[in-house]
C-alpha positions in Angstrom: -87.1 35.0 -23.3 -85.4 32.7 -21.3 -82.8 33.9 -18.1 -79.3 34.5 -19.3 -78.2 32.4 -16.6 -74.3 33.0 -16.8 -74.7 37.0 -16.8 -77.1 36.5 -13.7 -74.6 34.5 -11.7 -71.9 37.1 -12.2 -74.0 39.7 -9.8 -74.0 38.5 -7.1 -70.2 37.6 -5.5 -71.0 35.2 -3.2 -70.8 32.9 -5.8 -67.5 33.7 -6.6 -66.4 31.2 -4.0 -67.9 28.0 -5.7 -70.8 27.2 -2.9 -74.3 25.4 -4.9 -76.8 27.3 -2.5 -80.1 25.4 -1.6 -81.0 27.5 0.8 -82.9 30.2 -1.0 -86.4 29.1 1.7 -83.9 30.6 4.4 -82.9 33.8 2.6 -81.2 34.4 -1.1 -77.8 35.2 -1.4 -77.7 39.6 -2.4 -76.4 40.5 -5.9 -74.2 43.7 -6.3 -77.2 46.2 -7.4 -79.0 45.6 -3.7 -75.8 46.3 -2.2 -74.8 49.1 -4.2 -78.0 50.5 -3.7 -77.4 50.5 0.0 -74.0 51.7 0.1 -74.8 54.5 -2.1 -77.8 55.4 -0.1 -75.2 55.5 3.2 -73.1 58.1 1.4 -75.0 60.4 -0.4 -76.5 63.1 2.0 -79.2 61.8 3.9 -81.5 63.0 7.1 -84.8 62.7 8.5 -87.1 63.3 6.0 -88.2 66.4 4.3 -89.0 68.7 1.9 -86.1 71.2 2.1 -82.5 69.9 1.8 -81.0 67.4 -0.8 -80.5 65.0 3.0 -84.4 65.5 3.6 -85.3 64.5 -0.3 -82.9 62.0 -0.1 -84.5 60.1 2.3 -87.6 61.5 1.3 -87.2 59.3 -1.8 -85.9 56.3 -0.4 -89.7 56.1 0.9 -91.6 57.2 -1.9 -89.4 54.4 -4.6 -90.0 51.8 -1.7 -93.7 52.1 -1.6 -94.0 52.3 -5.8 -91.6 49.2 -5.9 -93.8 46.9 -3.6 -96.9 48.4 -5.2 -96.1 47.1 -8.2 -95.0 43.7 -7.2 -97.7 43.0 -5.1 -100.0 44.7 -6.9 -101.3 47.0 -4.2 -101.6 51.1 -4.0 -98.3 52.5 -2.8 -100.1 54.0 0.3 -100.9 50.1 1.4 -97.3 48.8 1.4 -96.2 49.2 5.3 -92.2 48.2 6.1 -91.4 46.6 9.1 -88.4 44.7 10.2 -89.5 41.3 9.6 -92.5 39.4 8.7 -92.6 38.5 12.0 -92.4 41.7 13.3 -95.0 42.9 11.0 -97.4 40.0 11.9 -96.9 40.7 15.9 -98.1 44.2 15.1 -100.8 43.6 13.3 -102.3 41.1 15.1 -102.7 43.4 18.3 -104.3 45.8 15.7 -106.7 43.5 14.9 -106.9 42.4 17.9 -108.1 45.6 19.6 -111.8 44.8 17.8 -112.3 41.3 18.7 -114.6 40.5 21.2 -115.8 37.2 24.1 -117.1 34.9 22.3 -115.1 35.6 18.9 -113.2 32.8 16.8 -109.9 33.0 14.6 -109.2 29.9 12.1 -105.3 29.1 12.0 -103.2 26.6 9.7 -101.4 23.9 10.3 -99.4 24.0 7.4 -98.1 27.4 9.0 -94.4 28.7 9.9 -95.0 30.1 13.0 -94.9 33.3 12.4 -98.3 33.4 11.5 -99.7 31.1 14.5 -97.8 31.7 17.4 -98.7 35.6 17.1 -102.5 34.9 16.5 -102.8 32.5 19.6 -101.6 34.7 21.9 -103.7 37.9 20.5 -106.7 35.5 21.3 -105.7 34.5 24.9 -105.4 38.1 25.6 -108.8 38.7 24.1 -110.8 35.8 24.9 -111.0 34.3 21.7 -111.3 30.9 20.5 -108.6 29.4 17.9 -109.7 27.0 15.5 -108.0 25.2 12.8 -107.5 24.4 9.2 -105.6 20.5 9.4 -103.0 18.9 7.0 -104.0 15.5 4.8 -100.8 13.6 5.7 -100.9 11.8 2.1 -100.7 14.5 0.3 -99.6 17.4 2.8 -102.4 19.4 1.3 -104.3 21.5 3.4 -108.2 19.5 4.5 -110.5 22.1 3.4 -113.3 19.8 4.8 -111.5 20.9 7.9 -111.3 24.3 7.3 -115.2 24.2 6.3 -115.8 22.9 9.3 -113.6 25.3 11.4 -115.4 28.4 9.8 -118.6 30.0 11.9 -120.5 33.3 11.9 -118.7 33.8 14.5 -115.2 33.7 12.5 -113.3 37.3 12.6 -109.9 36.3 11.0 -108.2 33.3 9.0 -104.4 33.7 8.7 -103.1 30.9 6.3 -99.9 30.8 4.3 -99.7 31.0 0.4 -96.7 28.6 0.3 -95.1 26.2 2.8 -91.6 27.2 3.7 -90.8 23.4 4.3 -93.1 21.3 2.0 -93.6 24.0 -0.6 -97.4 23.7 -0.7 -98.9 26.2 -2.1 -103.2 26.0 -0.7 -105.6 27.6 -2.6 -105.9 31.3 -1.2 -108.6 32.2 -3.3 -110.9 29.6 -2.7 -109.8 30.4 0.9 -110.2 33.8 0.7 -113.7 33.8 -0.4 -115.5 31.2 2.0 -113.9 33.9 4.9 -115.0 36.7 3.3 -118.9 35.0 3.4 -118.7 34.6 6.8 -117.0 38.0 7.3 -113.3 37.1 8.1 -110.8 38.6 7.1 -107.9 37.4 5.4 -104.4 37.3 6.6 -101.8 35.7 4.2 -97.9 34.6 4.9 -96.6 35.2 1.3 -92.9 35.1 2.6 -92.4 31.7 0.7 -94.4 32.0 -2.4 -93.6 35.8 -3.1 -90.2 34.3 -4.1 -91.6 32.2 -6.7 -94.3 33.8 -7.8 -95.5 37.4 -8.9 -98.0 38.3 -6.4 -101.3 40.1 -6.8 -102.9 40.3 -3.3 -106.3 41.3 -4.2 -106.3 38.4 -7.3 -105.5 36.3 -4.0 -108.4 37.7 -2.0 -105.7 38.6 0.7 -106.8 41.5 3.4 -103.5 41.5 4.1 -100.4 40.2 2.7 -97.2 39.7 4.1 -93.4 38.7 2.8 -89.5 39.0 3.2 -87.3 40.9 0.7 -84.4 38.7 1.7 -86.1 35.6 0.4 -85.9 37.4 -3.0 -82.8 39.0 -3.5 -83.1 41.8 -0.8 -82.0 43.0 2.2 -83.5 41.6 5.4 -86.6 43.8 6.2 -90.6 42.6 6.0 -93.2 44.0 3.8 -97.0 44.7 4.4 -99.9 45.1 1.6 -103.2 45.9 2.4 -105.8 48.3 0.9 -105.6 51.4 2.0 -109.3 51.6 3.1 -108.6 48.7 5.4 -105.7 50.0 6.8 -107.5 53.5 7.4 -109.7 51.7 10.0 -106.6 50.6 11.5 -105.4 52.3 14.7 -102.2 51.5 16.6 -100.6 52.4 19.9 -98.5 55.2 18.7 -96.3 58.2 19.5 -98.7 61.2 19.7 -96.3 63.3 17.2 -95.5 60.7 15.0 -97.9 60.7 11.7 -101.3 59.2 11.6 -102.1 58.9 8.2 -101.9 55.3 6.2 -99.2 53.5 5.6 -97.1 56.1 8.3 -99.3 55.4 10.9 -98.1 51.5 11.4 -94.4 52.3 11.3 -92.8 53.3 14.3 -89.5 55.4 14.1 -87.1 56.6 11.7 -86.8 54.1 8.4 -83.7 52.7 7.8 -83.7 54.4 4.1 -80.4 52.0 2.9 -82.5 49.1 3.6 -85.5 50.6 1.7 -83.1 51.6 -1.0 -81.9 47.7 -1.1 -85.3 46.3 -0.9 -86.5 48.7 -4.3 -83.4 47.3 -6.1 -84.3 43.7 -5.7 -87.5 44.3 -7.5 -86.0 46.2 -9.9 -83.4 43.6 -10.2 -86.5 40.6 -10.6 -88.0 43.1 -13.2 -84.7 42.5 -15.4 -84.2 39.1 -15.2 -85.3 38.1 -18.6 -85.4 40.5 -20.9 -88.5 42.9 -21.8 -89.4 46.0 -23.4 -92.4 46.0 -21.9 -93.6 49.5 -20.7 -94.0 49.0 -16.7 -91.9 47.6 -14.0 -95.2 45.7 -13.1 -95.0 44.0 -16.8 -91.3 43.3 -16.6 -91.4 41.6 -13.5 -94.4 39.8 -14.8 -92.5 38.5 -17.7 -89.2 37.6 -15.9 -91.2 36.1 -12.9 -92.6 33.9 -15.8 -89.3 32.8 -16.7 -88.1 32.9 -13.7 -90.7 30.0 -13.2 -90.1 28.2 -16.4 -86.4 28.1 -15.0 -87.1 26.7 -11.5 -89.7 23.8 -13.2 -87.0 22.7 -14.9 -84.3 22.4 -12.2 -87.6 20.9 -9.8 -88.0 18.2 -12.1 -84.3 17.6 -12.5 -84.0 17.4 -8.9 -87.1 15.3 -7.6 -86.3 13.0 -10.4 -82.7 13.0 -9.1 -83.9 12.5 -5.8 -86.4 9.8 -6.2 -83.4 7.5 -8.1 -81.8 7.0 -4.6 -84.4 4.8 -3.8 -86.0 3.9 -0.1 -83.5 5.7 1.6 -85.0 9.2 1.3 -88.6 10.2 1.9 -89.2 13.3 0.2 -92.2 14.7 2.4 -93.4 17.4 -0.2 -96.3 15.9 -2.2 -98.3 18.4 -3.5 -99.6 18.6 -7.1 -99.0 22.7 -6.3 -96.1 23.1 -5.2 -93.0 25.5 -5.4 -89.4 24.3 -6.1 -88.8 23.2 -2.0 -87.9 19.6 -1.3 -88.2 18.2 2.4 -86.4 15.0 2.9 -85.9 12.5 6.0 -82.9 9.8 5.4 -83.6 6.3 6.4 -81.8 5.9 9.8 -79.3 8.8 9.0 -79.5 12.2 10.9 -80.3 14.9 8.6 -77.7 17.2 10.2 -74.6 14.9 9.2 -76.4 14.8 5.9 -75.9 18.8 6.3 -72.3 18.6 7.0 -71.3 16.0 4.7 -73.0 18.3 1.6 -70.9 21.5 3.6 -67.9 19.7 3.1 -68.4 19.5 -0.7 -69.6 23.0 -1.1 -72.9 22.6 -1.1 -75.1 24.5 1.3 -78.7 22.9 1.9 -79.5 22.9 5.8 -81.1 20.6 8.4 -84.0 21.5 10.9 -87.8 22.0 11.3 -87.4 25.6 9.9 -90.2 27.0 12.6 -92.2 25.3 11.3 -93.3 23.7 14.4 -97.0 22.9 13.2 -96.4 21.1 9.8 -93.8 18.7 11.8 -96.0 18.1 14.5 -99.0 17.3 12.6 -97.5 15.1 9.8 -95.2 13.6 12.8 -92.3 14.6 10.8 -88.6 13.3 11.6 -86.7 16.8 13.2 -84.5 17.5 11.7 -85.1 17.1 8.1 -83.0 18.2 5.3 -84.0 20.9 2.7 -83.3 21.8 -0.5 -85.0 24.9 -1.9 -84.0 26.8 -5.2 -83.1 30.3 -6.3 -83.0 32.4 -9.7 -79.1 31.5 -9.9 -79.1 27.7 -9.0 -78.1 25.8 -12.3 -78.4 22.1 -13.6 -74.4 21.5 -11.7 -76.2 23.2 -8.9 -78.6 20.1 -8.6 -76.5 17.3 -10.5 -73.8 18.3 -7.1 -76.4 18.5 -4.5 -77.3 14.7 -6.1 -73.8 13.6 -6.4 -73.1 14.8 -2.6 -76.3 13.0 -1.1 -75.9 10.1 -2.9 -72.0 9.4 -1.4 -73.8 9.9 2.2 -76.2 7.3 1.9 
């Protein structure tokens, strides 16, 4: 069943005002479940956690619906989904984990289709330790990852590859799996930015071959916090610098200090909120976000096509730098002797919101020798066809 797209857009108030968002790669806008959810958790009675008071259970269950959320859309055990502030956040942490085991002599294989979030932390975990960084390159034709390179890149010697699952700027989308299992024969691990794709996509990180699997609940309706999926048998082996009181035991272990419970609340009310958007009488949340997430796509193909199409009519005077034959719905664009920020502004000025920059990602511009800044227009659940046909309308009077 397809989204009921006029009920979807009356959740969420910041579209009350009349903006045409197309910055949903930079964070989607909240609808009014998420924030009730957080207000309500603010209000009730609610302490450090427990076993005793309604405060204590409170909280107590904040937790507990967090972890069963992001275990069913990631399709992980509830004891491997670790919170953390940010992707980032999450990825600084774990690679000094990880880096505790690696030795002289060692190797890591990085991406350069990366944001870098997952490079910046993994080069300087191996300067500390010693170890060499190698790297997967970008075809500039297609802006497809080389996997000769990455072939090439991989050794005996290889302890961890970290590659996104989908560009935040070009909306590639490499092939994890395939990725996944040439690290695994050489005895890598796996360490995957999902912050982009999870958006687009219903995840399942073992399917993916992920060791570990990061993304953003902010991306996807949430409030701004990071997420963490790995097996739990992984993460048992695990062992971070921690306070000597706080809990050891997997997924406690990695987070340090009390949890904010509103923004767990929040973040379990955006996947219950993806599990409704089409529809479904399907028994588990992990079905109903399966078949919304399938609509969800259907939806964003559409207004893709509309768009690229759209985009491609203006003729030589934008280069759209996403060419991927997998790709999610993100379009980077330069502008023939026009800077991308005025582009910005000029779209602002008509109530349509699609931002300028190199987005960190630092790698994928330097590579591909990109234009900084460029301009990008990424879609959400609520953009519409007047979403796009406005977006078109305003580019085309700048050029």
């Amino acid at each position: 069943m397809a989204i009921d797209l006029t009920a979807l857009r009356a959740q969420f108030p910041a579209l009350d005002q009349g903006l045409a968002f197309f910055d949903g790669p930079g964070g989607t806008q909240t609808p009014r479940p998420v924030a009730d959810a957080i207000a309500a958790t603010m209000t009730r009675p609610l302490s450090n956690r427990g076993t005793v008071s309604p405060s204590e259970l409170n909280a107590e269950r904040a937790v507990t619906d967090f972890r069963t959320a992001y275990a069913d859309l990631l399709g992980i055990p509830a004891s491997g989904i670790v919170h953390g502030r940010s992707a980032t956040q999450l990825t600084y942490d774990f690679s000094r984990h990880l880096a505790k085991g690696f030795e002289l002599g060692d190797e890591i294989v990085l991406s350069r289709l990366d944001h870098d979030s997952n490079v910046r932390p993994w080069i300087q975990a191996a300067e500390r330790a010693g170890v060499t960084v190698r790297w997967i390159e970008i075809d500039a034709e297609t802006t497809e990852l080389d996997l000769d390179s990455f072939e090439r890149a991989l050794s005996p010697r290889t302890r961890l590859v970290a590659v996104t699952a989908a560009s935040n700027v070009l909306g590639t989308k490499p092939p994890v799996r395939r990725i996944a299992d040439a690290a695994h024969e050489v005895g890598a691990l796996l360490f995957v930015d999902g912050v982009h794709y999870a958006a687009h996509h219903l995840v399942d990180v073992r399917a993916l071959g992920a060791d570990l699997f990061v993304c953003s609940p902010y991306k996807f309706l949430g409030p701004h916090c990071g997420v963490l999926a790995g097996a739990p048998e992984l993460l048992e082996t695990l062992h971070p610098d921690k306070l000597l009181p706080s809990p050891d035991n997997v997924p406690e272990r990695f987070e340090f200090g009390t949890l904010p419970y509103e923004i767990l609340a929040g973040a379990t009310a955006a996947v219950d909120f993806l599990a409704a958007l089409a529809p479904s009488t399907a028994p588990t949340r992990r079905e109903r976000l399966a078949h919304s997430l399938a609509a969800l796509h259907e939806h964003e193909r559409t207004l893709r096509t509309r768009l690229e199409d759209g985009v491609r009519a203006l003729g030589d005077a934008v280069t759209v730098h996403s060419r991927a034959a997998d790709r999610t719905p993100t379009l980077l664009m330069t502008l023939e002797g026009r800077d991308a920020r005025e582009a910005q502004a000029h779209l602002a000025a008509r109530d349509v919101v699609a931002p300028a920059g190199s987005f960190y990602a630092y790698e994928p511009f330097t590579a591909l020798k990109l234009q900084s800044p460029a301009l990008r227009a990424g879609l959400a659940p609520y953009n519409t066809t007047e979403d796009v046909d406005r977006f078109l309308q305003g580019l085309s009077s700048f050029l």
